[in-house]
C-alpha positions in Angstrom: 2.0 -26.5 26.4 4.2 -26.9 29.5 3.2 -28.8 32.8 4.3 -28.6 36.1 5.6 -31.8 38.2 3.0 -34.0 40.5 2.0 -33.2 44.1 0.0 -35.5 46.1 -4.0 -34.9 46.8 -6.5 -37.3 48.1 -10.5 -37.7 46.9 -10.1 -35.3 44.4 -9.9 -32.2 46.8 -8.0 -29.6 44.4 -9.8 -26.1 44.6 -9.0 -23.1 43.3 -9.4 -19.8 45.1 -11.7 -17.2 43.3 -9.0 -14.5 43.0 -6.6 -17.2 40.9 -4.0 -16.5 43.4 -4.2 -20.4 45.4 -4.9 -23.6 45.1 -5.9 -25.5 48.3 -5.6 -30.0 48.1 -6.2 -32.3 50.4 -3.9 -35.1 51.4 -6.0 -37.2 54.2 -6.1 -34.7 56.8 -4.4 -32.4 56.0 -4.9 -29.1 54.2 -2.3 -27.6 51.5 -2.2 -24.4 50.1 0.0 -23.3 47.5 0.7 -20.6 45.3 -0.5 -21.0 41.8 2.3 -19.2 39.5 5.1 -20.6 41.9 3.1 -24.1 43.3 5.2 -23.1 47.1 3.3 -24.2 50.3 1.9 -20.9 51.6 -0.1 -22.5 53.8 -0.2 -25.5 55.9 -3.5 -26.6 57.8 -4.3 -30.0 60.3 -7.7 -30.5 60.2 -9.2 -33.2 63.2 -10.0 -36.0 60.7 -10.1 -36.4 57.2 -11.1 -34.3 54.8 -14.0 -34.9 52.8 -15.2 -31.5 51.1 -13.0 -28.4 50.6 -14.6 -24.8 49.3 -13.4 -21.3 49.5 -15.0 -18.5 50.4 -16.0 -15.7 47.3 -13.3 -13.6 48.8 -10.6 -16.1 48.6 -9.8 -15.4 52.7 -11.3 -18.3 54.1 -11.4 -22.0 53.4 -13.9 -24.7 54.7 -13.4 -28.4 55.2 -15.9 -30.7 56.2 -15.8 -34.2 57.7 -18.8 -35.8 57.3 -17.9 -39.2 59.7 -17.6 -36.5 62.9 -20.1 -34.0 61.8 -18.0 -31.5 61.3 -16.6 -28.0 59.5 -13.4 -26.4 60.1 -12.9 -23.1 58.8 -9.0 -21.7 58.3 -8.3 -18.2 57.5 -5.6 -17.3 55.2 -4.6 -13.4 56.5 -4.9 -14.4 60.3 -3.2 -18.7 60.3 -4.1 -18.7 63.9 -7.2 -18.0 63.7 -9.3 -20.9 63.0 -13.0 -21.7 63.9 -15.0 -25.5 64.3 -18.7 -26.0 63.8 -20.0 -29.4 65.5 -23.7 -30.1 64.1 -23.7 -33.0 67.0 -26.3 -36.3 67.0 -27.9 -34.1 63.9 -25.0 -35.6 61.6 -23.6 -33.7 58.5 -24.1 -34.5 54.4 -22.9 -31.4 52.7 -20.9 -27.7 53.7 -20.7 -24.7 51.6 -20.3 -21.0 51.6 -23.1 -17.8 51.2 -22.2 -15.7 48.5 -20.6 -13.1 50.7 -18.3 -15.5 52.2 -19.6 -14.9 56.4 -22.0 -17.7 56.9 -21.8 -21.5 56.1 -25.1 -23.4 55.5 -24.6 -27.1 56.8 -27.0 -29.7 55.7 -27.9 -32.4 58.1 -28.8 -35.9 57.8 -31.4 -37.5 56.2 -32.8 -33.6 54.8 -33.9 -32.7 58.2 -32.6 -28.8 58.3 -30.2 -26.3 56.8 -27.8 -24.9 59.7 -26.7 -21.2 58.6 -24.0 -19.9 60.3 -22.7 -16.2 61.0 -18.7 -16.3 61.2 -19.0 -12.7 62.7 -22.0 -12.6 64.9 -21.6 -16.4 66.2 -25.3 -16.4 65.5 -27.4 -19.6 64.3 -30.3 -19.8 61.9 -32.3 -22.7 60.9 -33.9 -23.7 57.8 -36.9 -26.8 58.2 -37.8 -28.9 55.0 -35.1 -28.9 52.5 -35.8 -31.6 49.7 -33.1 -34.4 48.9 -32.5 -34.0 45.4 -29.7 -33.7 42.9 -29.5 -29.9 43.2 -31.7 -28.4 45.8 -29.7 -25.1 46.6 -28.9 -22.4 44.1 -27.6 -19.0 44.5 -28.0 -16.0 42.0 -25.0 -15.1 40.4 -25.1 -11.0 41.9 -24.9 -13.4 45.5 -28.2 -11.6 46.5 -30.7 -14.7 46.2 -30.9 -17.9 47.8 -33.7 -20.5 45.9 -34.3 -23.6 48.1 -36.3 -26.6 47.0 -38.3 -28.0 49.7 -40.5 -30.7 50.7 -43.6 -30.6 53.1 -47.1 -32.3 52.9 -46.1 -34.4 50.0 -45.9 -31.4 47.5 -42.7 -29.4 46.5 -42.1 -25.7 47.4 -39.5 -23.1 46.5 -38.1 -20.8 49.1 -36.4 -17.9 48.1 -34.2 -15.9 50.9 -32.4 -12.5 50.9 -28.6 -13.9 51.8 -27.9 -10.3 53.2 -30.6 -11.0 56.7 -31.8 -14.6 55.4 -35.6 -13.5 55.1 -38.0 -15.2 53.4 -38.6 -13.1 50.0 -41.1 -15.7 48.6 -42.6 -19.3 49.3 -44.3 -20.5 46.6 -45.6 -24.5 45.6 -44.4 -25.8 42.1 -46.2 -27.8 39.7 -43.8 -30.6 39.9 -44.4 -34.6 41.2 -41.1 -35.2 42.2 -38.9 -31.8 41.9 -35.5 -32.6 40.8 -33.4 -29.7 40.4 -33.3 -25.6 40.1 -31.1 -23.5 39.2 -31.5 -19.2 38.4 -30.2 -17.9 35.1 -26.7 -16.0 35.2 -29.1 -12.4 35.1 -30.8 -13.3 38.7 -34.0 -12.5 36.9 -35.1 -16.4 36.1 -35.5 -19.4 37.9 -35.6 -22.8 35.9 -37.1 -26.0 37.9 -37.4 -29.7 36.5 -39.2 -32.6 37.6 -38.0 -36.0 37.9 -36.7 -38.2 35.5 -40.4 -40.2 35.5 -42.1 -36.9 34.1 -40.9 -34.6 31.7 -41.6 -31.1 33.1 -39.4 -27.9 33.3 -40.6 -25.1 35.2 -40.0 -21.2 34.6 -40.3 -18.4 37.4 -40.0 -15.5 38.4 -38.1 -13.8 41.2 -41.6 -13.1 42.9 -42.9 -16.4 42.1 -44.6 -16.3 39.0 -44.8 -19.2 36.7 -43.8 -17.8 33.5 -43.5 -20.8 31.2 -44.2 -24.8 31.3 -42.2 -26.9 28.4 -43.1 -30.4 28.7 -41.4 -32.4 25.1 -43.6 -35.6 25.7 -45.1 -38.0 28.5 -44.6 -41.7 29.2 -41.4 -41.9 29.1 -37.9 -41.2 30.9 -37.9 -36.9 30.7 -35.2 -34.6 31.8 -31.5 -35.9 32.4 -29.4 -32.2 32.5 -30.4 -28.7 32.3 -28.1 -25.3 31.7 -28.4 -22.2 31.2 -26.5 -20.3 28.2 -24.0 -17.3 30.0 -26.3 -14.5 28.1 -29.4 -16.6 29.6 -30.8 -16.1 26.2 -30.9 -20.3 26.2 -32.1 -22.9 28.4 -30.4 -26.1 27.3 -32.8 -29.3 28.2 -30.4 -32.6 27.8 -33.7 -35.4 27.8 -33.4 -39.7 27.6 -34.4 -39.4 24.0 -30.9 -38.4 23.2 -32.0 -35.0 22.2 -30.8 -31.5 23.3 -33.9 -28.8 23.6 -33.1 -24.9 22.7 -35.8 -22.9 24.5 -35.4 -18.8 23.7 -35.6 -16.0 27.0 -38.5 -14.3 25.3 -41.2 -16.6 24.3 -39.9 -19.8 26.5 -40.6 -21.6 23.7 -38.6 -24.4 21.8 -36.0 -22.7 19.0 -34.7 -26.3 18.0 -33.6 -29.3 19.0 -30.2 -31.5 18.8 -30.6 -35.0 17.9 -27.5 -36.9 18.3 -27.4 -39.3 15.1 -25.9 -42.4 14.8 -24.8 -41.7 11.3 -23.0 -38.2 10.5 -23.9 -37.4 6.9 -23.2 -33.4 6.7 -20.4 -33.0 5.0 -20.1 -29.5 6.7 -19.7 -31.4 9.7 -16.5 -31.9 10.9 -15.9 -34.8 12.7 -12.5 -35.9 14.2 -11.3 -39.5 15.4 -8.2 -40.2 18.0 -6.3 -42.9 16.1 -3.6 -44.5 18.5 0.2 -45.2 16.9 1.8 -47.3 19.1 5.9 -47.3 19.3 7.9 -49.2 16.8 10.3 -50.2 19.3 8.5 -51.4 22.7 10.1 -51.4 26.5 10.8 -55.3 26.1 12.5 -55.3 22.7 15.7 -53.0 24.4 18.3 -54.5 25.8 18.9 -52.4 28.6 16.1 -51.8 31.7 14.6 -48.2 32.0 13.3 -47.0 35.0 9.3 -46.8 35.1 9.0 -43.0 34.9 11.0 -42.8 31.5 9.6 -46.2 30.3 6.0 -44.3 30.6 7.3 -41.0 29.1 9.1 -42.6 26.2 6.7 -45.6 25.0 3.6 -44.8 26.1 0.8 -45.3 23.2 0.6 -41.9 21.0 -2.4 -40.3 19.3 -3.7 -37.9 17.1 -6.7 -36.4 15.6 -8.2 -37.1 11.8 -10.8 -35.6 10.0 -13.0 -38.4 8.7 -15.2 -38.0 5.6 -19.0 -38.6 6.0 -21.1 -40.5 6.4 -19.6 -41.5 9.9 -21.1 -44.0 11.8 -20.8 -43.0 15.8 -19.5 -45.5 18.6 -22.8 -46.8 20.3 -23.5 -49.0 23.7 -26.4 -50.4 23.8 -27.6 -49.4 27.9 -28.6 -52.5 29.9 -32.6 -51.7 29.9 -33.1 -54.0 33.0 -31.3 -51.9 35.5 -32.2 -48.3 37.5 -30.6 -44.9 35.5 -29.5 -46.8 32.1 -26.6 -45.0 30.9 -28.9 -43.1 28.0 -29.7 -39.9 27.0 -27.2 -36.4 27.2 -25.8 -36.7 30.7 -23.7 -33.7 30.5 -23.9 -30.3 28.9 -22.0 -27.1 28.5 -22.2 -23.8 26.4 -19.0 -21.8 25.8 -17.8 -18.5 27.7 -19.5 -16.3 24.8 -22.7 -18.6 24.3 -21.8 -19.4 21.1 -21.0 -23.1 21.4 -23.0 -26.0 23.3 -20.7 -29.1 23.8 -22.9 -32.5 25.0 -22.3 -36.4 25.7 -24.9 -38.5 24.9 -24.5 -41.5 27.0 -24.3 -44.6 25.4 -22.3 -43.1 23.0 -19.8 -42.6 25.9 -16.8 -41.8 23.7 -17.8 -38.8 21.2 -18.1 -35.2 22.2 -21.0 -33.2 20.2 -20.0 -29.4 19.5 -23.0 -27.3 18.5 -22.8 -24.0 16.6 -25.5 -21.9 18.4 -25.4 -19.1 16.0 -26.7 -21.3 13.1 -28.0 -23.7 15.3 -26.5 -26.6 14.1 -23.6 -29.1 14.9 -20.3 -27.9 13.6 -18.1 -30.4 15.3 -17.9 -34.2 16.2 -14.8 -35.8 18.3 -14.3 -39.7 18.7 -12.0 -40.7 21.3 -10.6 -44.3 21.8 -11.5 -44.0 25.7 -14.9 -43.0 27.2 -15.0 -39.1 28.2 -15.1 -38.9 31.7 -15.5 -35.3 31.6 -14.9 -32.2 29.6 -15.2 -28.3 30.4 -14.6 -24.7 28.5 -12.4 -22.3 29.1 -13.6 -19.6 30.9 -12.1 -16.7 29.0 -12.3 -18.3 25.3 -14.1 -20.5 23.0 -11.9 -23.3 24.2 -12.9 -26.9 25.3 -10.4 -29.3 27.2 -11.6 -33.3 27.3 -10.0 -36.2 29.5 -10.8 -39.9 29.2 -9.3 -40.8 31.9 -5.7 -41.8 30.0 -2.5 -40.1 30.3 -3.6 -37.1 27.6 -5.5 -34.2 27.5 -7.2 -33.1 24.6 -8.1 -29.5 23.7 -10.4 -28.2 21.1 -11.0 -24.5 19.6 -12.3 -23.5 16.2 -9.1 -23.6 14.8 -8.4 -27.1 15.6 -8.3 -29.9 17.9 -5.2 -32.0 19.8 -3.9 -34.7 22.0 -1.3 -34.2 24.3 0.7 -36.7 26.4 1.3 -35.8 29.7 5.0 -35.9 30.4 5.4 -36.9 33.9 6.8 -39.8 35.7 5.2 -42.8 36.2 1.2 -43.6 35.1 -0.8 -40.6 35.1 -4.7 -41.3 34.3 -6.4 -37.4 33.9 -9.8 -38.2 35.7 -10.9 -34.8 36.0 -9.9 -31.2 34.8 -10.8 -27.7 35.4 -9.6 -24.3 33.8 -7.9 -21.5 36.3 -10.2 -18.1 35.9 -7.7 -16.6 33.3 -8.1 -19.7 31.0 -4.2 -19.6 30.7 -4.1 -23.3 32.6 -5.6 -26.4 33.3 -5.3 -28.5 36.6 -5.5 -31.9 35.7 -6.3 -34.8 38.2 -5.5 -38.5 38.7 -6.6 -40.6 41.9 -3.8 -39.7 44.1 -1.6 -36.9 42.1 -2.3 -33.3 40.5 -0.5 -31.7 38.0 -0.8 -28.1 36.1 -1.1 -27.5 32.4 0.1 -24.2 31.1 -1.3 -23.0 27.8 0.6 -20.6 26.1 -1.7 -17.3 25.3 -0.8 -16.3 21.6 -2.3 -19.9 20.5 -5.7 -17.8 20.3 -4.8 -15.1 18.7 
């Protein structure tokens, strides 16, 4: 691995474009961006106020930044500089920006739910949308960029909307069977619509592109339901992460329940591999020299190391037992994620905050267990191969593939905590994020040969 050195961003506005070629930060109100192989300012942008969400369009030639204070979107063009355009949504306030698939109109959300804004970038035109429901994930476009689906909310009972993006006409309006709709989101084919209800009742929801209800799955009643849902790539599986701490398998033909993941507080497979981070501090500490060292070399040269080992089984798993008193205990799988190829599902079970769970999907059991000193904050696959990179929110990164798993130390001036990561398109790199700084992570290819 090779990194690069660390440029400034601010709220964790680092984007990549969908081409691979840029990478567009913020730094307060400003907008940066650079060339990914070379990291040069192409591009040098002065947005009104500061920058509060940043998102490309799916042609990489235009970028939007919003700023919810004033209400407003900026768009900046990347072929033309000059050219620039600002959309003010007035006394109607602004919560969220983003894109249409073709990369021409910008839907605008406003306050308090009341209306989606759509906006034509060629035609200056204006369209309005009445009704959309506040929830965690409202808005979902098919992957082909031909489909809008739209959760709404009107007479006390939830709707779904679904538009054509190329003329925004209403394709289908149909009511769900849902108390408190939560979330949708379409299958990577188009074909498939998945829609959950509330954490309160456990309900998820299958339909079809003309509005059919194709399948019901509730697992039980009476208690906290559905925390995450994801679709496998192939859309072969729907993955339901539920409070129980279990992790539902339902198949594309029957929408039925394959299996289910329990995540165990005692590992007693031996074909399981698990893997603990042991810490070895350094023989020699900072205070013990007798010259001083400057605070970037200091942090380079003595900072805590680790490593991976395999630990026989049984192995008892890290838990924290989630305050039961207060709203959204931190229980039950949280996050979720299956591998490029569909053939691995990685998931965090909550209050056991530190260990990643790596399911084989194929035999449909768990291959791998990791333990990590630090709490995940976050963890995501490479796009290209079966490849998984994990921060905690320290100064390492770790990345796992069937081969193996490892920790490496960041080594860059200064303290460095990775908060977040994500993977560039070719899966040859990693951007990796701390509050105020970025940094780039280059993997070299022939590891997965």
């Amino acid at each position: 691995m090779n990194f690069s050195e660390l440029f400034k961003h601010s709220n964790q506005l680092c984007r990549l474009s969908p081409d691979g070629k840029c990478l567009a930060t913020c730094v307060q109100y400003r907008l940066v961006v650079r060339d990914v192989n070379t990291l040069q300012i192409l591009h040098l942008f002065t947005c009104l106020d500061q920058i509060q969400q940043v998102e490309w369009s799916s042609d990489s030639l235009f970028i939007l930044c919003a700023m919810f204070k004033r209400g407003l979107v900026q768009v900046w063009s990347l072929e033309q500089p000059d050219w620039h355009c600002k959309i003010d949504e007035g006394s109607a306030g602004l919560i969220a920006s983003r894109w249409s698939p073709d990369g021409r109109h910008i839907l605008n959300m406003t306050e308090f739910h009341l209306r989606i804004t759509v906006w034509s970038l060629c035609t200056k035109s204006v369209s309005y949308i009445k009704y959309p429901k506040a929830c965690q994930q409202g808005i979902d476009f098919s992957k082909d960029g031909r489909y809008m689906a739209l959760a709404e909310r009107r007479d006390c009972k939830d709707y779904i909307s679904i538009f054509v993006c190329s003329d925004w006409q209403l394709l289908r309006h149909f009511d769900t069977e849902t108390q408190d709709l939560s979330g949708i989101e379409w299958s990577p084919s188009g074909c498939v619509l998945a829609v959950w209800d509330d954490c309160l009742e456990y309900k998820v929801l299958l339909y079809s592109l003309d509005g059919r209800q194709l399948s019901a799955f509730s697992a039980y009643e009476w208690s906290l339901g559905v925390k995450s849902v994801t679709w496998s790539p192939s859309s072969q599986f729907l993955a339901i992460g539920s409070y129980d701490q279990k992790v539902r398998i339902l198949n594309h033909i029957t929408w039925r329940k394959i299996t289910d993941f329990d995540h165990l507080t005692t590992i007693n497979n031996p074909k399981t591999v698990v893997y603990k981070e042991v810490e070895k501090r350094p023989t020699v500490g900072v205070q013990d020299l007798t010259f001083p060292l400057s605070e970037g070399i200091s942090n380079s040269l003595f900072s805590t190391q680790s490593k991976y080992e395999v630990c026989q089984c049984p192995f008892s798993v890290r838990v924290v037992k989630p305050d039961k008193d207060r709203a959204n205990p931190k229980l039950g799988i949280g996050m979720l994620a299956f591998s490029s190829d569909s053939r691995y599902l990685a998931t965090k079970n909550d209050n056991m905050p530190y260990t990643i769970w790596i399911w084989d999907i194929q035999k449909m059991k768990l291959f791998v267990v990791m333990e990590h000193v630090a709490t995940v904050r976050t963890f995501q696959w490479d796009p290209c191969h079966a490849r998984l990179a994990i921060c905690t929110g320290n100064s390492k990164v770790y990345i796992w593939s069937p081969a193996g798993c490892v920790s490496v130390q960041v080594p860059v001036e200064g303290n460095f905590p990775v908060l977040s990561l994500f993977w560039h398109s070719n899966g040859n790199s990693l951007v990796l994020l701390s509050k105020e700084h970025f940094c780039l992570c280059y993997l070299e290819i022939a590891e997965e040969s």
